[in-house]
C-alpha positions as a printed Julia matrix, in Angstrom:
504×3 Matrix{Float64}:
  26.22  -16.3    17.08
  25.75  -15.35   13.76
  22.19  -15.94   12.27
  24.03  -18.74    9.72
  25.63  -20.42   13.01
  21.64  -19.89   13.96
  20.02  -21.06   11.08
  22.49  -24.41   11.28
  21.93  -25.4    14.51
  18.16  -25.92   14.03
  18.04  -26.59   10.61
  16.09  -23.36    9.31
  17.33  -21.02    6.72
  16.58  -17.61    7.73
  15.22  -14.66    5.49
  14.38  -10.9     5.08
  12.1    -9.32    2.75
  13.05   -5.66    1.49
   9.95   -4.06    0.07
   9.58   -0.69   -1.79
   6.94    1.29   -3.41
   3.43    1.22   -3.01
   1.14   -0.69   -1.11
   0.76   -3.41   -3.95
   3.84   -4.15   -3.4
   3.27   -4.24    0.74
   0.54   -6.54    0.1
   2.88   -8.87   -2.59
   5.62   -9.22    0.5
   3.14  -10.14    2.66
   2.21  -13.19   -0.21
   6.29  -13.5    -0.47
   6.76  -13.92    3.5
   3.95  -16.66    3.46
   5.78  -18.44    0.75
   8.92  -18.62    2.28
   7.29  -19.77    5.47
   5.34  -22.35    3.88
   8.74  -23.64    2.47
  10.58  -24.03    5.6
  12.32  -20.6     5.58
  12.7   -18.15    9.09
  11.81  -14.8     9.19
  15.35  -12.66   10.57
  14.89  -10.83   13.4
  14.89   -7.23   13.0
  17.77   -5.33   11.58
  19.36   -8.4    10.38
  20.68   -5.76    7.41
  21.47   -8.37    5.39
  22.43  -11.11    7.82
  19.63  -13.59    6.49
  20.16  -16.93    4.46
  18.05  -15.43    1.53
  17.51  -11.31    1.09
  14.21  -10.82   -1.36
  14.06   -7.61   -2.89
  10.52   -6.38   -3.46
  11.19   -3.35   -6.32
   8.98   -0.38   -7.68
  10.11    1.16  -11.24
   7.96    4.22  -10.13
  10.19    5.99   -7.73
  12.49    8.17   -8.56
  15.95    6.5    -9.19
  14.65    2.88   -8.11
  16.85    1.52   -9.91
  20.54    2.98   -8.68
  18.66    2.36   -5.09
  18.46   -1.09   -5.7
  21.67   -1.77   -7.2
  23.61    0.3    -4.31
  21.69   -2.54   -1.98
  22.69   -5.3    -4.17
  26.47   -3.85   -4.08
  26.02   -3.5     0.11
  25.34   -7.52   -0.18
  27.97   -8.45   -2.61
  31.03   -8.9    -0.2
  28.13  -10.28    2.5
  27.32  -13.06   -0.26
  30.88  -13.71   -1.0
  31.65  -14.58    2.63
  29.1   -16.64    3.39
  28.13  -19.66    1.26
  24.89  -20.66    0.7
  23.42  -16.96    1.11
  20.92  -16.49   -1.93
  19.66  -12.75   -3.04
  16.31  -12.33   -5.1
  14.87   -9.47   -6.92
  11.54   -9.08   -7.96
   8.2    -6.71   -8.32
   8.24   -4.22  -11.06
  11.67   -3.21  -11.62
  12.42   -6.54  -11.87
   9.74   -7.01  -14.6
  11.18   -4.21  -16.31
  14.64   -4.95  -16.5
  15.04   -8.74  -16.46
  18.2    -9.85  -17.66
  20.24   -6.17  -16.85
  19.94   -7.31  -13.16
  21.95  -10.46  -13.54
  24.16   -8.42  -15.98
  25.13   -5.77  -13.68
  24.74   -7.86  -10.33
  25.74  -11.4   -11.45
  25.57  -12.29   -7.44
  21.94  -12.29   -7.59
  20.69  -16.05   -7.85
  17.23  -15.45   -8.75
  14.67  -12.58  -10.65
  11.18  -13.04  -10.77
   8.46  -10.71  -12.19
   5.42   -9.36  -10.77
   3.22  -12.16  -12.49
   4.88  -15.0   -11.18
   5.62  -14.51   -7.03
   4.27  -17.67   -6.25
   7.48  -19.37   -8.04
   9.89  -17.52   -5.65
  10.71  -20.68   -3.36
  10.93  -23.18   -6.5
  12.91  -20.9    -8.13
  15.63  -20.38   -5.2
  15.84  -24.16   -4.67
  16.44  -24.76   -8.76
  19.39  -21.77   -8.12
  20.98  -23.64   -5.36
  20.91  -26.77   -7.02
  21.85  -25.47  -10.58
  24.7   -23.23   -9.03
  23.46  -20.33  -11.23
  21.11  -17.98  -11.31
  17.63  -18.57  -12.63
  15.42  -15.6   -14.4
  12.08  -16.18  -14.74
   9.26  -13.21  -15.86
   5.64  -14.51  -16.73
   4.31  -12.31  -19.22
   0.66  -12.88  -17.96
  -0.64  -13.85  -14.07
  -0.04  -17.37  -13.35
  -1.8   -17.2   -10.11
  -3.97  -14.9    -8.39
  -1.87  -13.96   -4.98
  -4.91  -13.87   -2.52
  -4.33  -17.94   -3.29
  -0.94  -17.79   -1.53
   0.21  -18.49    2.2
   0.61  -15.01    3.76
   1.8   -13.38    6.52
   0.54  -10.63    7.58
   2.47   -7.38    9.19
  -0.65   -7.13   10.81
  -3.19   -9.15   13.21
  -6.33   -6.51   13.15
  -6.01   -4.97    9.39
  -5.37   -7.08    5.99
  -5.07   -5.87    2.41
  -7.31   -8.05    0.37
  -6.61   -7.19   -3.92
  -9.71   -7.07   -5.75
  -8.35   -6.69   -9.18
  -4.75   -6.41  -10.58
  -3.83   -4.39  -13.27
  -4.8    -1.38  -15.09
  -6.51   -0.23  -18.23
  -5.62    3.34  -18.47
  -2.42    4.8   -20.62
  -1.26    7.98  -18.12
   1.72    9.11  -19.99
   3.54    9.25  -16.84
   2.98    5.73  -15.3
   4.34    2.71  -16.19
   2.51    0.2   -14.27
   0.37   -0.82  -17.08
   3.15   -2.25  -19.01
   4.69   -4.16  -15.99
   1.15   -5.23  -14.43
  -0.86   -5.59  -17.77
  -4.4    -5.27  -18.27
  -7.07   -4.41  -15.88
  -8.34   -8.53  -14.34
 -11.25   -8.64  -11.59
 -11.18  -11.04   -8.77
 -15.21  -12.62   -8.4
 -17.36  -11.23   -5.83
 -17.49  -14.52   -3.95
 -13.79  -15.2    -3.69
 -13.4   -10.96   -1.94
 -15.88  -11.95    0.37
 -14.93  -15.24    0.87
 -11.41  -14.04    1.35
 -13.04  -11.22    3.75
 -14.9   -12.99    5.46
 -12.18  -15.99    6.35
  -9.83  -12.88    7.83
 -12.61  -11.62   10.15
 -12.56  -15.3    11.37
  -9.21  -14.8    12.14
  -9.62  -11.74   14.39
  -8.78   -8.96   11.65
 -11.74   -5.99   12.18
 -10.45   -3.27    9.27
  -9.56   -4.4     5.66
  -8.23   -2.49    2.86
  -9.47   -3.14   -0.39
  -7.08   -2.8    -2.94
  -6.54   -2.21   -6.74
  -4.58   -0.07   -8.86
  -7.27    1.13  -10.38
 -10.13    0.03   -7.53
 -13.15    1.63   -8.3
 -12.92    0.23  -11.97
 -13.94   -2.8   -10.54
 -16.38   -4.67  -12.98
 -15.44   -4.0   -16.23
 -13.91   -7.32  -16.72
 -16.8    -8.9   -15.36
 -18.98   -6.56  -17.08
 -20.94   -5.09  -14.16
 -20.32   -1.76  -13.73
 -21.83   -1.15  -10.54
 -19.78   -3.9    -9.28
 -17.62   -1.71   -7.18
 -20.24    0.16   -5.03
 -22.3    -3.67   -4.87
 -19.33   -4.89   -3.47
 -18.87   -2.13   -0.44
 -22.4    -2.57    0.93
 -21.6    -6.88    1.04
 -18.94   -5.8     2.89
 -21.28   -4.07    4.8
 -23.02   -6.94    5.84
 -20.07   -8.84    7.01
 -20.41   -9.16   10.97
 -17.4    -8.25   12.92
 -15.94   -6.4    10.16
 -15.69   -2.99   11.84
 -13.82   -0.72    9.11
 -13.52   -0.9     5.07
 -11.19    1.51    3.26
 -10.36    0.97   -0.4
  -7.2     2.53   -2.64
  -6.82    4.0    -5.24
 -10.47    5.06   -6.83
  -9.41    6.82  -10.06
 -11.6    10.02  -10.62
 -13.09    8.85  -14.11
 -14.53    5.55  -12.62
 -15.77    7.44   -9.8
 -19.76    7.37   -9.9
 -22.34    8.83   -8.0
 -23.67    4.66   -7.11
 -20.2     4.56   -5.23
 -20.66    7.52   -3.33
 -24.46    6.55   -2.11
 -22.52    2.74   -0.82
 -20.0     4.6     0.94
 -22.31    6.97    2.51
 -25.06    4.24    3.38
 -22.95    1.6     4.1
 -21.51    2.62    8.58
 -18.26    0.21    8.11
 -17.25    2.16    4.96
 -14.95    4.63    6.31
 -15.73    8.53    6.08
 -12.18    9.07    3.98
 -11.35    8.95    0.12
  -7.92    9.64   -1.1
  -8.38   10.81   -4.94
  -5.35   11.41   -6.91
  -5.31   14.53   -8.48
  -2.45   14.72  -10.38
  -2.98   18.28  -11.71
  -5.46   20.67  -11.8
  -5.08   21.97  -15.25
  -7.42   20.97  -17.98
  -4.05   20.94  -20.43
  -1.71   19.33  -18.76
  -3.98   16.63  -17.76
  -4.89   16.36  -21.52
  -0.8    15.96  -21.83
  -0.96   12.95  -19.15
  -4.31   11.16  -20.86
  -6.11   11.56  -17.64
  -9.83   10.93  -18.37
 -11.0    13.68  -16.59
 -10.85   17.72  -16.31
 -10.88   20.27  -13.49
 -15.0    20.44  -13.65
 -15.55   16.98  -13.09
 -12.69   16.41  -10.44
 -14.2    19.04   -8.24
 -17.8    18.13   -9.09
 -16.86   14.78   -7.34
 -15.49   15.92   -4.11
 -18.31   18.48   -4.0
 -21.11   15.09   -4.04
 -19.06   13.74   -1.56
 -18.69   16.12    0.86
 -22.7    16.44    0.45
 -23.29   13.06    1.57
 -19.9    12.15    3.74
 -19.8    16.11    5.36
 -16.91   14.52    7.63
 -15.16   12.92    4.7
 -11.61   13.81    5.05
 -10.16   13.96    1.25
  -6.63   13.01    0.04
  -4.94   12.82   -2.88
  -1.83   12.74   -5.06
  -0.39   15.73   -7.15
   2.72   16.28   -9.95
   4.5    19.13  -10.04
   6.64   19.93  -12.75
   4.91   18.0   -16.03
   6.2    18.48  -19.54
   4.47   21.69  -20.85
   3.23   22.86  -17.63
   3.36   26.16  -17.68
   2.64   29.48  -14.63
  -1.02   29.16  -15.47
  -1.2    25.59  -15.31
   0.51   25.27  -12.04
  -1.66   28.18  -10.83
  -4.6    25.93  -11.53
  -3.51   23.13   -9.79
  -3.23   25.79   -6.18
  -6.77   26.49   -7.31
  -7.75   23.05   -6.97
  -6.34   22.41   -4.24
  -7.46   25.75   -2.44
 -11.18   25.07   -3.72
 -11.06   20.73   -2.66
  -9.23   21.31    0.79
  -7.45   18.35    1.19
  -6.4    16.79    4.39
  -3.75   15.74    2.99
  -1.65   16.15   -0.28
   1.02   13.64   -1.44
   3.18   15.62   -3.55
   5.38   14.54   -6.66
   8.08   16.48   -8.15
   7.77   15.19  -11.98
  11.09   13.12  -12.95
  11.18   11.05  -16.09
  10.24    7.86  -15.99
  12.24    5.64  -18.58
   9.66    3.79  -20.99
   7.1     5.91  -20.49
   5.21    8.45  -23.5
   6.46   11.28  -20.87
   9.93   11.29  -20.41
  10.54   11.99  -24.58
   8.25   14.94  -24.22
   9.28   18.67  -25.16
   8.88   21.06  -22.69
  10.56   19.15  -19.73
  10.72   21.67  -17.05
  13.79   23.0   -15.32
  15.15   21.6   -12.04
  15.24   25.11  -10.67
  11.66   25.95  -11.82
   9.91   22.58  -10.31
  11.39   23.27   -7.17
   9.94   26.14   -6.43
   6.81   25.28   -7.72
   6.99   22.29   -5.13
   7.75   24.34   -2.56
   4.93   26.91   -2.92
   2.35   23.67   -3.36
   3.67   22.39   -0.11
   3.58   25.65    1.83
   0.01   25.71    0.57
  -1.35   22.33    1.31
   0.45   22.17    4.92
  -1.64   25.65    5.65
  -5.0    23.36    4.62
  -4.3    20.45    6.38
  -3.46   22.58    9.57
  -6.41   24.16    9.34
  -8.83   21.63    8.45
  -7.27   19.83   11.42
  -8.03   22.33   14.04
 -11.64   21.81   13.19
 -11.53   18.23   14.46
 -10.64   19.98   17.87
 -13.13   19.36   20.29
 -14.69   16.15   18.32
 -15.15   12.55   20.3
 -13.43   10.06   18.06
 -13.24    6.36   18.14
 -10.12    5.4    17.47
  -8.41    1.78   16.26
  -5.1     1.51   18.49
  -2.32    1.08   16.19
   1.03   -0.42   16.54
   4.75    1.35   15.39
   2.52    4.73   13.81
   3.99    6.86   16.86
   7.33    7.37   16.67
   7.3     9.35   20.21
   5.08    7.49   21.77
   7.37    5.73   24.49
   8.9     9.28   25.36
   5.55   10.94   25.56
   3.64    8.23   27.35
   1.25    7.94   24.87
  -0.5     5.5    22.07
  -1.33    6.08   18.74
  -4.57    5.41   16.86
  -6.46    6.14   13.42
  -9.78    7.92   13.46
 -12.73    6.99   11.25
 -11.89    9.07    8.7
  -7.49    7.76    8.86
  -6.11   10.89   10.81
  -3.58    9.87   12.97
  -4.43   10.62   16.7
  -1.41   10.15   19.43
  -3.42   10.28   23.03
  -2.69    9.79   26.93
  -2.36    6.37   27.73
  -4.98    4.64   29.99
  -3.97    2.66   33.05
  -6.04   -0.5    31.55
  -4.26   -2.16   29.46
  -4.8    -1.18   25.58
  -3.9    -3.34   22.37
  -2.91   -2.75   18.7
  -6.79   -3.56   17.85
  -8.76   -2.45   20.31
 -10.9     0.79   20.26
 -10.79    3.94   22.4
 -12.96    7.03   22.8
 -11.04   10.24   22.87
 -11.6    13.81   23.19
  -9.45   15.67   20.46
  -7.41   18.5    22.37
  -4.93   19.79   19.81
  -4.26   19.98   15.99
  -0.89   19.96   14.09
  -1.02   19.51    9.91
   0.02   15.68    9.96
  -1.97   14.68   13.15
  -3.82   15.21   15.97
  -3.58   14.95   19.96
  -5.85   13.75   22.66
  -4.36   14.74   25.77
  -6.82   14.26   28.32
  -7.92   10.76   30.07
  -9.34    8.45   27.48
 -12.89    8.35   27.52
 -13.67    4.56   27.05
 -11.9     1.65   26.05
 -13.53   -1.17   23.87
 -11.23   -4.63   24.01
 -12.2    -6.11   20.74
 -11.35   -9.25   18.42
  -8.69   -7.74   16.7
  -7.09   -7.0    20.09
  -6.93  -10.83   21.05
  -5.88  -12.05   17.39
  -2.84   -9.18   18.31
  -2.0   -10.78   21.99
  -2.47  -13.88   20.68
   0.13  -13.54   17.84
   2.38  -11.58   20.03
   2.41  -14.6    22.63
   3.17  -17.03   19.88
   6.05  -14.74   18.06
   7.47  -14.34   21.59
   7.86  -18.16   22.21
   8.51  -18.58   18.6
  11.15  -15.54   17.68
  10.13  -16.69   13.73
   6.47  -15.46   14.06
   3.4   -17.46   12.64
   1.95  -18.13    9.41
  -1.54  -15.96    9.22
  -2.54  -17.21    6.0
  -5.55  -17.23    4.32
  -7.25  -20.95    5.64
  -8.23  -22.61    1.98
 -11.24  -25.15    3.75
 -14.67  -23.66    2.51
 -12.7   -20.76    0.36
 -13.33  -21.37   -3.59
 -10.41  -21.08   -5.72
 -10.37  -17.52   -7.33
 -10.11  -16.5   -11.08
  -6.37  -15.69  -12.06
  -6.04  -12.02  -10.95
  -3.06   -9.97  -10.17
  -2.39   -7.76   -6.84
  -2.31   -4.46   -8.28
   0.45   -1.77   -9.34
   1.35    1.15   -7.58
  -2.12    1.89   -6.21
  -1.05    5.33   -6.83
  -2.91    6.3    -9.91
C-alpha cells in the first residue's frame, strides 16, 4: 500500500521534512514538524524518499552549490508530483529567502516558498495552494514570530535546542546570513528560562543554546553581560544536567563568560570557536573583529580555568588574497590552540556576498593542497590530544543513531562532558538514549574514543524515561508525538528569530 492509499484510508496526509545546513536550520524543522502536526499532517515513515503527501525543503544558501542540490531534488520529485494528485512540495530556509521567485521560475511544480522569517505560515500557506490551484510565495522581510512560540517536535526526547537570539550583526565578507536572517534580535531572559525550564519538565536533561552569533547575547537588550548571566540561571535549573551553547564568536567572547562557564558544573567543559583563519590579513579581508593575538589569548584563559576544555572550531582555506604566509599562519594557529577538532572549509564563492567579486581568488589546484596539508595536520592533533583522554573515567549521556557500528560491534555510543564521542561495551542492564554511564576510556582514534571494558556504573535518569516513554507511544502510534513546548505558565516571548548558520 502506497503511503497515499495510507494516508486515505485514515484520513491523514502524510509528510517529510528535508533539512540542510546548520543547526538553525535543525532546530527550524523541528518548529516545521510541530506545525504540520498541529495541522493534522503525519510524519512518513523513514525513507519514504519522496513518497509523502507534502515534501518541505528546509535550504541553506551557505553550502557549496545549495542551490543545483536543491533543484536536482526538486527535479527527482517532479514526475513523483505529476503522478500523484494532491502531493504538495515546499521550499523554504535561506535559499529560499534568497531566491524567491527563481524557485517557482525554474521549478513551477513547487506549490509553496516561504522565507526564513515567516515558518510559522507554512501550513496556511499549503492549504491557500491547494485551494488556489497555484503556487503561493510568501518572504517576510522582518520576523513575524519568534519560533520557540511554535508546536515542535523534537528529534530528540533527552536534548532540545532552545534559540536565544536570531540574527546577526556582523558583515564577514564571506557569509551571507546577515542579509537572509537580518539584524542581531534577543529573546528575554525569562522566556529562555521559561522555555528551559518547561523542557526539563518534559524529561529533556542537556539543552543547546543557540544563536548565530550566541555569545553576543545582550546587545539588543543592552546588557552586555547578559550572556554569561544567563549560563549560571541555567545553572540553577534542577534536573538540567548539561548546557552547551553554539556559535560564541571570538570578538564577543569576554573573560565574564569564561568565569560562568567555569563556575557554573552543568556548563559543559567544551567551546567550539570558529577560527576562520589565522592570519591577521586575511582576516582583515573577511571583516573579522579580531586578530591572531586575541584569538589565542582567548583559548589560552580558557584552558586556564576549563584545563579539560576540549576546543573546536571552524577554518577557510583558500580566501581571496591568501597568500603561503597567510596559510602558514593559520597551521600556526592551529599547531599553537590544539584543537580537538577542526571543521574545515575549502573557500568557494558565495553569490551576494563582498567576497566572491574579490581579486585574488585562489586557484582550484592551490586550495586543494592547502586543504589537504590543514587536514593532515589537524587529524595528527586530534589523535593525539585524544590519546590523552586514555585512561580517564567519563560519564557519558547514551546517545541514539551516533554509532554507526554499533549493532555489529555490540556496543553503545555516548558523548562525554566535554562532546567526544565514546562507543563502549554494552552492559547486560538495560541502557537508554538518556541515561548516564561511567566508563573507563581504553583506546583513542582522531574522531572518537573507545571504552572497551565492562561499564563501570549505570545511572537510569529522566531523560531515559521521557525516551521509553516516547518510543512506546511512536511504536503504537507509527506517526510519533507532538513534544511541543506546553504554553500554560510560559509568557509569550519578544519577536526573535532562530538563528543563521550558527557557523560564524
Amino acid at each position: 500500500m502506497s503511503s497515499s492509499d495510507r494516508s486515505q484510508a485514515v484520513d491523514v496526509r502524510t509528510y517529510e521534512v528535508r533539512t540542510y545546513g546548520c543547526q538553525m536550520n535543525v532546530h527550524d524543522s523541528e518548529r516545521l514538524s510541530g506545525l504540520l502536526e498541529d495541522a493534522g499532517y503525519v510524519r512518513a515513515p523513514e525513507g519514504s524518499d519522496g513518497d509523502a503527501d507534502v515534501v518541505v525543503f528546509n535550504t541553506c544558501a551557505v553550502r557549496e552549490n545549495a542551490d543545483n542540490k536543491l533543484y536536482g531534488n526538486l527535479g527527482h520529485l517532479a514526475p513523483k508530483k505529476a503522478s500523484r494528485p494532491g502531493m504538495q512540495i515546499a521550499v523554504g530556509g535561506c535559499l529560499a529567502q534568497k531566491d524567491r521567485d527563481t524557485i517557482v521560475k525554474r521549478a513551477p511544480w513547487v506549490d509553496v516558498v516561504f522565507g526564513t522569517h515567516n515558518i510559522g505560515k507554512l501550513p496556511v500557506l499549503l492549504e491557500r495552494a491547494r485551494v488556489r490551484e497555484e503556487a503561493q510565495v510568501e518572504i517576510a522581510e522582518s520576523l513575524e514570530e519568534f519560533p520557540s512560540t511554535l508546536p515542535t517536535r523534537r528529534e530528540s526526547a533527552y536534548a532540545a535546542w532552545v534559540s536565544i537570539s536570531v540574527g546577526c550583526n556582523n558583515t564577514c565578507t564571506f557569509c551571507i546570513v546577515p542579509a537572509l536572517r537580518g539584524k542581531e534580535k534577543d529573546r528575554r531572559p525569562g522566556d529562555i528560562l521559561a522555555e528551559v525550564e518547561a523542557l526539563v519538565a518534559e524529561g529533556v536533561s542537556e539543552i543547546t543554546l543557540l544563536g548565530q552569533n550566541v555569545n553576543a547575547y545582550g546587545s539588543d537588550i543592552g546588557d552586555r553581560e547578559a550572556f554569561s548571566k544567563l549560563l549560571r540561571a541555567c545553572g540553577k535549573i534542577d534536573g538540567l544536567e548539561r548546557v552547551r551553547f553554539t556559535s560564541p564568536h571570538p570578538r564577543d567572547f569576554t573573560d565574564d563568560v569564561i568565569a560562568a562557564m567555569a563556575e557554573t558544573p552543568n556548563v559543559m567543559p567544551q567551546l567550539h570557536m570558529p577560527l576562520q583563519s589565522g592570519s591577521d590579513t586575511v582576516l582583515k579581508a573577511m571583516r573579522r573583529s579580531y586578530r591572531q593575538d586575541r584569538y589565542l589569548g582567548i583559548i589560552e584563559k580558557v584552558r586556564a580555568a576549563i584545563p579539560h576544555a576540549a576546543i573546536t572550531t571552524d577554518i577557510i582555506v583558500g580566501f581571496p588574497g591568501e597568500t603561503e604566509e597567510d596559510f602558514e599562519q593559520t597551521l600556526h594557529v592551529v599547531r599553537q590552540a590544539r584543537f580537538a577538532q577542526a571543521f574545515t572549509f575549502q573557500y568557494s564563492k558565495r553569490p551576494g556576498t563582498p567576497a566572491a567579486t574579490m581579486d585574488g581568488q585562489i586557484p582550484k589546484k592551490v586550495v586543494q593542497e592547502r586543504y589537504e596539508r590543514l587536514v593532515a595536520l589537524q587529524e595528527e592533533i586530534s589523535w593525539e590530544e585524544n590519546k590523552k583522554q586514555v585512561g580517564r573515567t567519563l560519564e557519558l549521556m547514551v546517545a541514539e543513531g551516533e554509532g554507526r557500528k554499533d549493532d555489529a560491534t555490540h556496543r553503545l555510543s555516548g558523548r562525554a562532558p566535554d562532546n567526544r564521542l565514546v562507543h563502549f561495551t554494552k552492559p547486560d542492564q538495560e541502557v537508554r538514549p538518556g541515561d548516564v554511564v561511567t566508563v573507563e576510556i581504553t583506546y583513542a582514534a582522531p574522531h572518537h574514543l573507545l571504552a572497551e571494558g565492562p561499564v563501570l556504573d549505570v545511572r537510569r535518569t529522566r531523560a531515559g524515561d521521557a525516551w521509553e516513554k516516547r518510543n512506546a507511544a511512536e511504536q503504537a502510534e507509527p506517526a510519533g508525538v507532538l513534544l511541543g513546548l506546553p504554553k500554560v505558565g510560559v509568557p509569550e516571548p519578544l519577536p526573535v528569530v532562530t538563528g543563521g548558520c550558527a557557523i560564524d
